[in-house]
TORSEFI-43689 format. One record per atom (N, C-alpha, C): x negated, y negated, z. Coordinates in steps of 0.02 Angstrom, whole numbers, plus 50000, padded with zeros to 5 digits. Layout:
XYZ...
end
This chain:
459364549254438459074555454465459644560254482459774566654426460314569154445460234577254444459494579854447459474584754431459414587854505459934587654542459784590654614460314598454579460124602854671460354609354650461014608854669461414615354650462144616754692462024614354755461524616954805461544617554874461384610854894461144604954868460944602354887461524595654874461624596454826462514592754795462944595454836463084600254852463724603254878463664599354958463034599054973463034597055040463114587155040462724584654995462754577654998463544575754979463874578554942464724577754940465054578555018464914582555033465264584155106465274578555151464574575455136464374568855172464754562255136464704562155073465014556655061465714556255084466084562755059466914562555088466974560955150466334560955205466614560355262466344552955284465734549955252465744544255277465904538455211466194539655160466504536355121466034529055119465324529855083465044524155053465574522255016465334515254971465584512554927465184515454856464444517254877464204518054816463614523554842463514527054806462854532554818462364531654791461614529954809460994531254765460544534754793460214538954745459674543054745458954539454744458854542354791457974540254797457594542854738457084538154694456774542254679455864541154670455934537254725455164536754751454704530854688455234526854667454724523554591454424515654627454134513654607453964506154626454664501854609454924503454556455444498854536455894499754589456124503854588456714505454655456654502954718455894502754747455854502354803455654491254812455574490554763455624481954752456284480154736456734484354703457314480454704457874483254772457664488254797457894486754911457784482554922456974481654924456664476854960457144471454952457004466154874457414460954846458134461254889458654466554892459184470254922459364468254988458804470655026458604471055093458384461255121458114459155068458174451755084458744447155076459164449155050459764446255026460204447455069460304451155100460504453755158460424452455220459664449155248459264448655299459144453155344459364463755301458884467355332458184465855349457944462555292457234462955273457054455755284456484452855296456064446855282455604448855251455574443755193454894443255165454304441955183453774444355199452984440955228452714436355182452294433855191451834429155169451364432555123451424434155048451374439554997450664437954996450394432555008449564431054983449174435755013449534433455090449094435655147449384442655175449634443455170450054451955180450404455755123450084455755059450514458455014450774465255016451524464854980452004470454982452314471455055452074466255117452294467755194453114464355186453264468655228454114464855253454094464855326454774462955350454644461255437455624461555428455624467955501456154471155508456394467255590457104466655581457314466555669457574471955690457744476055727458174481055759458624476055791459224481455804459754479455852459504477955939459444471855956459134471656039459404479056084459894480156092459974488256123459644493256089459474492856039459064499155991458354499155964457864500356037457154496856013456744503056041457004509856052456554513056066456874521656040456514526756043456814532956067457224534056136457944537456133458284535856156458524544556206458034545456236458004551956267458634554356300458784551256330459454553156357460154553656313459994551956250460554553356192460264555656142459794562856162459384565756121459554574756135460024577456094460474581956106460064588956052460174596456064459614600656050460364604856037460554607655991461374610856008461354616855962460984618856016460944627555994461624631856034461734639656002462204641956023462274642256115461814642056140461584644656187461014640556247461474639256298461144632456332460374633856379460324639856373459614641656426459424643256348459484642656287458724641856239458724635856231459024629956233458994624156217458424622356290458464626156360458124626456406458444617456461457754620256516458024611456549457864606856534457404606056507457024598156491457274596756435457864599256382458364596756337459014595156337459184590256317460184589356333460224595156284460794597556294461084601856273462014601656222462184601156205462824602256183462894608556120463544613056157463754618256104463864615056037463444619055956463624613855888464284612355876464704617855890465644612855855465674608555910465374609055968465944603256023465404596055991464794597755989464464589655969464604588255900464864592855858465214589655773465764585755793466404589255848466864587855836466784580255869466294580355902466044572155933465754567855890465404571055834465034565455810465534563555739465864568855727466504567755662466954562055671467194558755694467644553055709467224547655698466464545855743466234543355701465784541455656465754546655616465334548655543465984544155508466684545955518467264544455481467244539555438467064537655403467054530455357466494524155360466034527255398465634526255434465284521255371465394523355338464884516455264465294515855212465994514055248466544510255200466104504055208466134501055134465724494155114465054493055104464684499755117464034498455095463834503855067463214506055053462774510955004462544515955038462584522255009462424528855037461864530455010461094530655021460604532755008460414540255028460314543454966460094549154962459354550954953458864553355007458124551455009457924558755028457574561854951457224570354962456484567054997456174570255021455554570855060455394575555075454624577655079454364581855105453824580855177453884584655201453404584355250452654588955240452114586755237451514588355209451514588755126451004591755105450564589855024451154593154988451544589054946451994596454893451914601554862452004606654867451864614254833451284615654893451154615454954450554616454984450584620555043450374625555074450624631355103451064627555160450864623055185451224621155243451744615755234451894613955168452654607555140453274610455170453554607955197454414607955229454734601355178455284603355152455734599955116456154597655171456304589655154457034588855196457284583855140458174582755164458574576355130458734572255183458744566155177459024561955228459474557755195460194557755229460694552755211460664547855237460604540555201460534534655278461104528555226460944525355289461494518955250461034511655280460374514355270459754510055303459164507555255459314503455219458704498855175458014500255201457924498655268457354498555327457274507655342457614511555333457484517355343457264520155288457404519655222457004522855151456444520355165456124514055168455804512055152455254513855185455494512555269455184517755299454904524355273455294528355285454974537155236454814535555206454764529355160454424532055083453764528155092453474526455136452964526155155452684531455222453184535655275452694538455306452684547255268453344547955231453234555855197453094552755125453014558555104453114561555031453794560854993454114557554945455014553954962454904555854871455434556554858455694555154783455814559054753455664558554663455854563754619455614568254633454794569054631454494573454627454624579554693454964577454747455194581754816455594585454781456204583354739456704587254722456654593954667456294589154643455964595054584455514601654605454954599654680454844605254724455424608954765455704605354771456304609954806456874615754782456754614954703456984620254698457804619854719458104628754719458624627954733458514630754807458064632254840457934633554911458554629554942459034634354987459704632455012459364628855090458664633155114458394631455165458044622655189458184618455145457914611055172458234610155212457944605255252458054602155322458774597555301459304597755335459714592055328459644586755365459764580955338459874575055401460294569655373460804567855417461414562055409461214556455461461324552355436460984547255481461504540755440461794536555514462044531855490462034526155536461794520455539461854514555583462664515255610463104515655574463704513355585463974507555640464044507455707464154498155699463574497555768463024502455760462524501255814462544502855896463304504355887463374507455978463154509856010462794507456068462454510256114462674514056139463434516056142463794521356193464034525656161463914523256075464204532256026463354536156016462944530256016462324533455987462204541556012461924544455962461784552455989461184553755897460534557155943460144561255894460134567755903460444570855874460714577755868460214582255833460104589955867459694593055823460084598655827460194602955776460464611455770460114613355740459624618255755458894622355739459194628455728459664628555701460154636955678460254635055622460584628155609460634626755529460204620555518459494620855527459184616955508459484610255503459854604555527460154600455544459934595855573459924588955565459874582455616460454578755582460694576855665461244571155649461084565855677461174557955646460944553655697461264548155673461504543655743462124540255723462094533555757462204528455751462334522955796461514517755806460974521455776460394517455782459974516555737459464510455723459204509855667458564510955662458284511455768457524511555758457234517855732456524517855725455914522055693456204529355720456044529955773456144538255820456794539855794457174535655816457974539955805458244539055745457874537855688458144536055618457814537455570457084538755554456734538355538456594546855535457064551255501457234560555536456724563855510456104562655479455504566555450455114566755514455044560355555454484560155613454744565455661454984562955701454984568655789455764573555776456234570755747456664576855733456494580755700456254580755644455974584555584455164587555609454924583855603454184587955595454054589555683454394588955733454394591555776455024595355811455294595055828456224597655865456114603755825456264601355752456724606155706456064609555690455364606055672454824612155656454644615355718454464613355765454684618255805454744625555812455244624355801455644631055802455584634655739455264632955698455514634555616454524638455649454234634555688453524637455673453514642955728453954642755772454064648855842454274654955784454664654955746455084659155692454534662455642454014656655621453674658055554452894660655597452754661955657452124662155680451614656055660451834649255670451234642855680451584638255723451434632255719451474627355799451704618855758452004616955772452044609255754452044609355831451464602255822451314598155882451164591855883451384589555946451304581455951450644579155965450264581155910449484578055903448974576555855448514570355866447954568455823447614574655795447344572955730446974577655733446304572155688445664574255710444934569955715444434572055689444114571055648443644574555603442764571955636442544574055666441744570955703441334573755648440944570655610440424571355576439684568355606439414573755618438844572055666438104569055607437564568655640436854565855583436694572455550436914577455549436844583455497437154583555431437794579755452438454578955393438994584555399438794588555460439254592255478439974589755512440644592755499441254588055502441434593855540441654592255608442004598155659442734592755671443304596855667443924595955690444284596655755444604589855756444804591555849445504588655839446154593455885446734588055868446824589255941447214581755959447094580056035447914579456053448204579656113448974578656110449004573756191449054569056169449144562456228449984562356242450184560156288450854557956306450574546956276451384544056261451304538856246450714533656280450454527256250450004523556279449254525356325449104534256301448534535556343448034538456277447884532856234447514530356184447394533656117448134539656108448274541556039447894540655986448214535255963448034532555888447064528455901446964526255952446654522955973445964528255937445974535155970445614540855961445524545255898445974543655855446264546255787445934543655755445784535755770445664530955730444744528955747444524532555776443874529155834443434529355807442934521855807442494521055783441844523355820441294525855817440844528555848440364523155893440094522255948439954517655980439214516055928439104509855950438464507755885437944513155899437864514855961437154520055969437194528655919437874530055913437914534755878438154532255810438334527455787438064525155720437604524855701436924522255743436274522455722436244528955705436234533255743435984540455731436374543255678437014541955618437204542255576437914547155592438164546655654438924548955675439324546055631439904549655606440494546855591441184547955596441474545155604442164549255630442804547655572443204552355550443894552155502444424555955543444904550555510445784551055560445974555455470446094561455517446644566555469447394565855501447344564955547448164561455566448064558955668448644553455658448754549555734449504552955763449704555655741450324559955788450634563955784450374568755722451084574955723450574580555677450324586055708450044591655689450434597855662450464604455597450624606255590450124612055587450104617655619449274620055636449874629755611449074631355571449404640055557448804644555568448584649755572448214653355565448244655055497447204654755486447014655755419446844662455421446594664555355446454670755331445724671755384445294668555386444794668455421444904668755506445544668655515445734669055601445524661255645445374657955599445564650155644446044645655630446144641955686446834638455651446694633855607446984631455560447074625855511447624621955544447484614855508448014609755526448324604255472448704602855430448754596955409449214590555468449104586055445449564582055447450124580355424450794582755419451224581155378451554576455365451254571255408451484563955384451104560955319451384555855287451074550155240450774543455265451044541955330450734534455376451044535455424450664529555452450674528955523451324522755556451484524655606452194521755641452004520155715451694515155734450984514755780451354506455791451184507955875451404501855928451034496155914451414493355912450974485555879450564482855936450854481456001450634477356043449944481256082449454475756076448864478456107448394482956067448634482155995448254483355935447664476355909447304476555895446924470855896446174473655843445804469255821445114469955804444694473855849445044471155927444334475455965444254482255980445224483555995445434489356010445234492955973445754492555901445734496955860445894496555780445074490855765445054490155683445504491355637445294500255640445754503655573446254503555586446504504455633447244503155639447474494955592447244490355642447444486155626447534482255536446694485255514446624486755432447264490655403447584495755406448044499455392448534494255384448864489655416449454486155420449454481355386448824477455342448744473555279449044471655237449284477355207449704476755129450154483355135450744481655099451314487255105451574490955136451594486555213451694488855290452244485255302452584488255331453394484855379453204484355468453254478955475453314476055533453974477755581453934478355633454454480155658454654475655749455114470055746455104468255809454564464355855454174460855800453394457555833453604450355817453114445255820453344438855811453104438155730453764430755726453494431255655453404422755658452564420755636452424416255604452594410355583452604402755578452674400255540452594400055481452044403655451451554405055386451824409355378452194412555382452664420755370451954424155357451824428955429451274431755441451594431155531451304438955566451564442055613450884440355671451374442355707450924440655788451294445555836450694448855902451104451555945450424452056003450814451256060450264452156120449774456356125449204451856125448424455956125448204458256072448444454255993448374453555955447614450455946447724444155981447024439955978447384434156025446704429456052446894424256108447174419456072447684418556017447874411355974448684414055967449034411256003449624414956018449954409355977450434410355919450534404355870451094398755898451264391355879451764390655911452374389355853453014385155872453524385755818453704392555794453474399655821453584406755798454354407455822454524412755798455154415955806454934422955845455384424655895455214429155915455464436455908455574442555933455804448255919456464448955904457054442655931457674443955912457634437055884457384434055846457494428355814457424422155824457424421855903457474415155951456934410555903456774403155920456174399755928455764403756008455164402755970454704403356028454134402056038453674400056093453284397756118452924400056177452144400956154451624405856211451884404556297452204397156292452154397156374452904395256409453414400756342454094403756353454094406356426453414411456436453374415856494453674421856478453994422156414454364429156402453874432956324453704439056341453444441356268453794440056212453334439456169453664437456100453874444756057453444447756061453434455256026454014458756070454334464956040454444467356105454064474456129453664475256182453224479556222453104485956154453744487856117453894493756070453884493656007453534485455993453564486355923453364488755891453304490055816453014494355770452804490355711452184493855692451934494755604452144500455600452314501355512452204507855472452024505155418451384507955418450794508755360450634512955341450394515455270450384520555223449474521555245449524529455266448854533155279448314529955236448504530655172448134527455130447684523155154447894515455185447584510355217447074509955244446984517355260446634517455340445944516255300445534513255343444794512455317444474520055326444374523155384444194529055419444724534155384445244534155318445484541755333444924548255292445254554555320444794558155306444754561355227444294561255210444404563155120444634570655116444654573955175445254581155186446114577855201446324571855199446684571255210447474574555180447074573455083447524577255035447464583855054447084587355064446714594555064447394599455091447844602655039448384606155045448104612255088447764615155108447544620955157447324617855227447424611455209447134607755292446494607855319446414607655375445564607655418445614612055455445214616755459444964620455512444674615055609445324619555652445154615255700444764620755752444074616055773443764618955839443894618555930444254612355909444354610755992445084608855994445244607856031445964604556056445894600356130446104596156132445804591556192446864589656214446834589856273447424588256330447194580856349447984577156356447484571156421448004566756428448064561856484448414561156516448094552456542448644548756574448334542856644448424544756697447814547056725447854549556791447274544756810447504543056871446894538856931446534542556948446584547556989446164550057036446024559157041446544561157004446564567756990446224572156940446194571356873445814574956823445224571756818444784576656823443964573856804443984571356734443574567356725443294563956640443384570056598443144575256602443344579856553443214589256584443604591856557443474598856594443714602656531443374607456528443574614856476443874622356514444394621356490444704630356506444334636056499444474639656539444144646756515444044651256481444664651056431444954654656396445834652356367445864654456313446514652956282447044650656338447264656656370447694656856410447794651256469446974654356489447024645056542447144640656502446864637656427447074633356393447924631256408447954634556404448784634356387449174631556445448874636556515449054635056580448804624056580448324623156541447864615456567448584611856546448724614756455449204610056409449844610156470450194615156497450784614756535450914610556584450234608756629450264604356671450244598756669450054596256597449724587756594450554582956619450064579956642450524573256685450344564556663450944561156669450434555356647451004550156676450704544156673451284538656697451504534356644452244536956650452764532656595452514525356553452854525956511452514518056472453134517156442453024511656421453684507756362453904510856294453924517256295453904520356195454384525456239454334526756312454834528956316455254527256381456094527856383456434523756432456114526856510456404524156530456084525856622455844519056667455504520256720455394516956750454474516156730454074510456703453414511656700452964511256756452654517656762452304518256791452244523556848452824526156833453084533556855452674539156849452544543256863452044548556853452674554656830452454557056769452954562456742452544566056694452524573556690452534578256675452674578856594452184579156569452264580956475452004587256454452204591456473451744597856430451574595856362450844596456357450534597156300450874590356245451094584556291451504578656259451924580456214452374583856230453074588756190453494590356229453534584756306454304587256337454934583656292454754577756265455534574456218455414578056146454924582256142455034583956066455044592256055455134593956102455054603256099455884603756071455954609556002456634609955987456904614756038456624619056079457054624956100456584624356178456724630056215456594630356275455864630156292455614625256338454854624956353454514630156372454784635456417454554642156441454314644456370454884644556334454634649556268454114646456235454214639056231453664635256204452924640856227453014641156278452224641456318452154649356294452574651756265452494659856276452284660756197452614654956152452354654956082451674653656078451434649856118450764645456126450264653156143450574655656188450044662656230450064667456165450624669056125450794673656092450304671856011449954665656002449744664155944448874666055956448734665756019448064669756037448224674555994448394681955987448404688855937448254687355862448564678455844448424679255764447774676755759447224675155815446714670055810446084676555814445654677355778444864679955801444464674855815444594666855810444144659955828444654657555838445094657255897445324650655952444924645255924445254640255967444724631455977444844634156022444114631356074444144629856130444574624256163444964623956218445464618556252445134614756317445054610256301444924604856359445204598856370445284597156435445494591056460445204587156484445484580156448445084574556475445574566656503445344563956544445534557956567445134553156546445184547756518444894542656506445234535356567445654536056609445664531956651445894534456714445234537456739445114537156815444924531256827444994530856897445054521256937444514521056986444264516657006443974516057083444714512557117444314512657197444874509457226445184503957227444774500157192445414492457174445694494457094445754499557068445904498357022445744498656942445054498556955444584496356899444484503956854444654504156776444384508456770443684510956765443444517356772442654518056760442454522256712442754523456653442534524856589442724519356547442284518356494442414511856441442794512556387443014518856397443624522456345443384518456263443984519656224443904517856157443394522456122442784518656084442294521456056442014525356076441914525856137441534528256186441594535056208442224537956202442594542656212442344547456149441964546056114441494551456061441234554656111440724552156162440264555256215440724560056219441354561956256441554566656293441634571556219442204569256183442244574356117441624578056106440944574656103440504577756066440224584556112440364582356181440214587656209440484594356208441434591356212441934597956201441764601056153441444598356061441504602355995440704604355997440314604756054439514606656072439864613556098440264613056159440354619356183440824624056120441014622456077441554626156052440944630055997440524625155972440224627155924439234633755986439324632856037438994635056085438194632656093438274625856102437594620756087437744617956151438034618456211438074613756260438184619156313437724619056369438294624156449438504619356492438834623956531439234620756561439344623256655439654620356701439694622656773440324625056793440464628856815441044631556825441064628856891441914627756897442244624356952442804626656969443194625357005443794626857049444444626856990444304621556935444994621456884444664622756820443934624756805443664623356733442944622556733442584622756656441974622056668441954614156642441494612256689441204604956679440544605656643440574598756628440054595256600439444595456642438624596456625438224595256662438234585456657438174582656702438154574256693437464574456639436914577756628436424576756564436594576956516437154581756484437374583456431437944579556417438154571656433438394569456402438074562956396437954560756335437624555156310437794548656339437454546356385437584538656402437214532556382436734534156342436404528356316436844522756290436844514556303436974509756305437904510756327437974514856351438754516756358438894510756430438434509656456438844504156516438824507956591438764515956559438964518556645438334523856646438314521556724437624526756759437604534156774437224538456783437474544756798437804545456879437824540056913437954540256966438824541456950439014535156918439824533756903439974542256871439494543356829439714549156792439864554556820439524554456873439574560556922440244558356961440284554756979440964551057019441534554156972441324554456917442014555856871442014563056839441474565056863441724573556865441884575856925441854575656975442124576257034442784579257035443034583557090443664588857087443924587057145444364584657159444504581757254444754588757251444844592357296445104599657300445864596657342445774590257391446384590957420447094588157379446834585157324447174580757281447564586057218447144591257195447264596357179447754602057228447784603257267448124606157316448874604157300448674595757305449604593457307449764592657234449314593457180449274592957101449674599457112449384606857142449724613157124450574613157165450714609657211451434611957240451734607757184451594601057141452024598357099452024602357047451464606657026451584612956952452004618556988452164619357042452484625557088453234623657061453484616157088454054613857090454284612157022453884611356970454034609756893454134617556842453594621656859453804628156857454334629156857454864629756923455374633556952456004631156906455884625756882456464624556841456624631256783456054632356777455904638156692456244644256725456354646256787456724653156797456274658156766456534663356749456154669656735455974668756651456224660456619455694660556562455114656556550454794657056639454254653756642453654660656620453274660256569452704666556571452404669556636452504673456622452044678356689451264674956685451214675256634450374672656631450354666256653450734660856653450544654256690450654654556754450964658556781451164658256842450504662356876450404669256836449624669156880449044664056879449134660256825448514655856810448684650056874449284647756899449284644056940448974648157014449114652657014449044656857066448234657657078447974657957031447284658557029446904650857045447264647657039447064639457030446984639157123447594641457142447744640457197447214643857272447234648957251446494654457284445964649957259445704648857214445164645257196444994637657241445584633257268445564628457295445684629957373445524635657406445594639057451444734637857500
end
């Protein structure tokens, strides 16, 4: 494969001279190529082979034990200028973080193979495709992309001599936890990433690429990359309304992407399709509503606590021609990971190799592992999935783990409050990202680790895309785990969580009213379907409920999270808090 352009040669030379493979190959997306890695990748013991009967085309990956997650605090934004990179981003000026990351790029894949991998992000030739190249020196990382993007000949041949593709250098080099750095420069379209092998920080199409760097490319171009599902509800009419939802980690993402309709709205002939589980690329159409594709190819989805009961399609997806990542592996070469199912295997090997055994007392998986499975798989995907103009979206849904604070579900007033709901969402830490779990922290719109440039502006792009819209989605927020007082949650979440959707895409489409309240209009407790759902209108009412005093101390923590933004917090959120505030008066 040698028909690349000047710009695109001129740049992959620069890379080789500086990290001096032994040998260079070009991706070019064929079956043959990607079986003789694999073969490659086993010979090596990047790769394990699965148990081909029963998992065909699956492999099973280890990471480096220090390198098992996104790595936020060595997650660098290096624009000219340190108040656009804003606060909630590390920051470094671009020559001072080259001249850091150049020493060691330096020879960095003396003795092994320099893979050259074109990709696109969304349908090729399709209004919303972003070209990128990724340099890796990672068996487990092609293989990766070339199951979650669009990868190969055919990328290059769309790309043209366009000087504008995304760059990305990416090199394990000897795994250091203390050189590691994921670098973004959103001036020259750039990711650098160095020292790690996992999914997030290696893997440069997902959250550097189709978020950091689009980003900003969509603040620039007038549209939005966002960190969210997007859900296709087809009601007993056969009508298909679109909703893309933006969760912070472990507050039931993919779970929702993927959701099967509870049996009572199966009877009545509901159905639901996953057009994507984590990364939205949304523009205004000619018609003034937004469209969305997905610009991923598959899914890169937490293994543990994936199961039959949870979440089927998911689990269907990971079948055949899926890479495992960090879960247990089998005697039968065939994978296992907590809450998988109650038959926890024994004689297994565990996440770093050990022998292991259910009553070790230590998990076998680790908390972060991963599948990546090709969209394809999915039982539920949506037959708009190819659809190069995308879906028209009606709603947009916020949400968070909150105990005691956000009602089951509430709708904004308008755009703007929308926007004010997305700024505030809060949720408590989980294992996908470092911290302490169980922390209560602050995600706008689940895009504080993935916003490329300053969050203020974020919010001002968000207010500023109202003008290109004559049909907004309506924005609402929902909690699916409020608690009683020991603990217990009192929604049945999962399937069930259609009830609330169906109500939000009732009001959007103007088939449902609603009560106005102190933060939003609620739900009447009639108008949301509880038949065989488990919960009474009593609970239901319990869970629309507004504590006003709980809210009170909800607004001095948006007062004090605000103040960070300085004068590039919008004028308009700051009255919307202000209004929040008189209202709870």
């Amino acid at each position: 494969m040698t028909h690349s352009t000047p710009h695109i040669t001129a740049w992959v030379d620069e890379q080789v001279r500086l990290c001096k493979p032994d040998r260079v190959v070009w991706i070019d997306g064929s079956e043959e190529q990607k079986a003789q890695l694999r073969r490659e990748g086993f010979a090596t013991g990047e790769l394990i082979e699965l148990n081909q009967e029963l998992l065909p085309g699956c492999v099973y990956h280890r990471s480096h034990p220090t390198d098992v997650a996104r790595v936020e605090a060595r997650t660098f934004i290096c624009c000219e200028k340190r108040e656009d990179a804003g606060p909630t981003n590390n920051w470094m000026a671009p020559d001072e973080m080259k001249a850091l990351l150049r020493p060691i790029y330096d020879g960095c894949m003396t003795g092994r193979t320099m893979y050259v991998l074109p990709y696109s992000m969304g349908q090729l030739h399709s209004p919303f495709a972003k070209y990128g190249i990724e340099i890796t020196d990672s068996i487990y990382v092609v293989l990766s992309m070339c199951i979650m993007t669009r990868a190969g000949a055919a990328v290059l041949e769309a790309m043209g001599d366009d000087p504008g593709f995304i760059k990305g250098l990416h090199a394990k080099a000897e795994l250091d936890p203390e050189k590691r750095y994921i670098t973004h420069f959103p001036q020259e379209n750039l990711i650098m990433s160095v020292n790690s092998g996992y999914g997030g920080n290696a893997l440069l199409g997902k959250k550097c690429f189709a978020l950091r760097i689009a980003s900003n490319l969509g603040r620039q171009e007038g549209w939005m990359a966002e960190h969210m599902l997007i859900l296709g509800v087809e009601n007993p009419r056969g009508e298909v309304r679109y909703v893309c939802g933006a969760f912070p980690s472990a507050c039931g993402k993919t779970n929702l992407a993927m959701l099967i309709p509870p049996k009572h709205y199966r009877d009545q002939g509901w159905k639901c399709w996953c057009v994507g589980d984590d990364i939205a690329w949304l523009r205004p159409g000619a018609d003034g509503r937004l469209w969305a594709v997905n610009p991923e190819n598959g899914f890169f989805g937490v293994a543990p606590g994936t199961s039959e009961k949870t979440n089927p399609n998911a689990l269907a997806s990971t079948k055949r021609n899926s890479i495992f990542t960090n879960v247990v592996l089998k005697p039968d070469g065939t994978v296992w990971w907590e809450g998988l199912d109650k038959d926890p295997p024994r004689d297994a090997l565990d996440w770093k190799g050990n022998p292991w055994d259910p009553d070790s007392g230590a998990p076998g998986a680790h908390p972060n592992s991963r599948f990546t499975a090709p969209a394809a798989n999915c039982p539920c995907i949506s037959p708009e999935f190819e659809n190069p103009q995308g879906v028209p979206i009606s709603a947009i849904v916020f949400g968070g783990r909150r105990a005691k604070t956000a009602p089951l579900v509430y709708q904004s007033r308008d755009w703007a409050h929308g926007v004010f709901v997305g700024s505030i969402m809060a949720s408590e830490k989980t294992a996908a990202a470092e911290g302490k779990v169980g922390e209560t922290r602050r995600d706008p719109m689940a895009m504080l680790p993935f916003c490329g440039y300053n969050m203020g502006d974020y919010w001002q792009h968000w207010l500023d895309m109202e003008k290109l819209l004559t049909h907004p989605p309506v924005i609402a927020n929902v909690n699916w785990f409020r608690t009683d007082d020991e603990g217990h949650f009192l929604w049945p979440g999962f399937g069930d969580n259609l009830r609330v959707i169906e109500w939000v895409l009732r009001r959007a489409f103007g088939e449902a009213e609603a009560v106005e309240s102190e933060i939003g209009y609620l739900p009447k407790p009639e108008d949301i379907d509880l038949a065989d759902a488990g919960v009474d209108e009593e609970t239901l009412r319990g869970l629309l409920t507004v504590d006003k005093a709980l809210w009170k101390t909800e607004c001095e923590g948006i007062r004090a999270y605000y103040a960070q933004f300085g004068d590039r917090l919008p004028a308009r959120l700051a009255e919307e808090l202000e209004k929040l505030e008189a209202a709870l008066k």
